[in-house]
N, C-alpha and C positions, 0 to 999 in steps of 0.2 A: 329840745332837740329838733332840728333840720331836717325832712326830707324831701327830696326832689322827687315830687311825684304829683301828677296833678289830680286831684280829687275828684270823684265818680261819686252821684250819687246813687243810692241804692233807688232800680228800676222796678216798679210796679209789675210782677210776673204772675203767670198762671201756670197752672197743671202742665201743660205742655213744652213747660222752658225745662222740664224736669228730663224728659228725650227730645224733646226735635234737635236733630241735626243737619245742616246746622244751627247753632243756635242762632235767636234774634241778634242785632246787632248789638242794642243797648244790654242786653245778658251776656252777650260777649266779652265789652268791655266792663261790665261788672266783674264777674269771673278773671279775668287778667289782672283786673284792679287787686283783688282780692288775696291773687299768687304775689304779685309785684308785694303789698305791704309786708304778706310774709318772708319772701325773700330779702326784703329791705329789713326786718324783725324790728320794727317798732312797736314801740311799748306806750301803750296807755294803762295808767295806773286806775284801778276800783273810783278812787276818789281823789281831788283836788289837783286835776289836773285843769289847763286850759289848753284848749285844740283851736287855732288857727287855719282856717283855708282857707288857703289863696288861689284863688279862682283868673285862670289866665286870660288878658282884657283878648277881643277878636284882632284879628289881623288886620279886619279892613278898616280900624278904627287910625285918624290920622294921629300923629306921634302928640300933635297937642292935647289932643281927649288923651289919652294915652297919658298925661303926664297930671292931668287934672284928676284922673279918677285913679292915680299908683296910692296904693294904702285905702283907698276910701271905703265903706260899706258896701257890698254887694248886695243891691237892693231891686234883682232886675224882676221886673213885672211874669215873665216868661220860667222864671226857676233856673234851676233847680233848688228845692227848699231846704234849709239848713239842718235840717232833723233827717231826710233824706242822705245828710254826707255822712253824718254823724255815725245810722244806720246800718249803711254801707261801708263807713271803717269798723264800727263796733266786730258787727261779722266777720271783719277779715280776720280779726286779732283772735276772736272767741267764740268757741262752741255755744258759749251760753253768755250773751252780751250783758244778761240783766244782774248780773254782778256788779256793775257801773252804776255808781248809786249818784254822785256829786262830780257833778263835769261843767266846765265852762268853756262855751262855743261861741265859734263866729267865722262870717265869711267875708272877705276884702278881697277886692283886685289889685291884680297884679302882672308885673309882666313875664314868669313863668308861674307854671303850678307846685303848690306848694302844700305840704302839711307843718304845721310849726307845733309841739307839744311842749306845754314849762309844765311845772310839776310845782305845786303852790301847800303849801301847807293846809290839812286839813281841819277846821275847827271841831 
């Protein structure tokens, strides 16, 4: 399954993301991340699922980069880290993420943001 959404990693927070209002920036968009997936109600299953994110290439990048690195590894020196997205979805879907035993992940660019879920047979 599809959704149009572009993936937030889960931000490194302290005691005080817990009240300050307002919130930090990157808490912010965690938190909206995390309403958006549910009102989108996507579903990751316990096990044998693969999760795709597509991570949206910058603007100021010219149309040629742009076309070299569509599909490629998201492999940038700066992060955000692939366990960080994962994280950050897991939360949104579940109370208790650690139910998610057998997952296959990955992050690629792309020209918008994207979540992609297949659903693969579990051994």
């Amino acid at each position: 399954m599809e959704y149009l959404i572009t993936p937030i990693a889960k931000p490194r927070m302290t005691q005080s993301d817990k009240w300050r209002d307002p919130p930090r920036e990157p808490v912010h968009k965690y938190w909206a991340f995390c309403l958006r997936c549910q009102l989108l109600k996507i579903e990751l299953s316990f096990s044998g699922a693969m999760v795709t994110f597509i991570i949206p290439m910058p603007e100021s990048w010219s149309d040629e980069k742009r076309k070299m690195f569509d599909g490629k590894p998201h492999q940038s020196k700066k992060g955000p880290d692939l366990d960080n997205f994962l994280k950050a979805l897991g939360d949104a879907l579940y109370k208790n993420d650690s139910c998610i035993w057998d997952i296959h992940v990955r992050k690629i660019w792309g020209y918008e943001g994207k979540i992609i879920i297949e659903t693969r047979e579990s051994k």
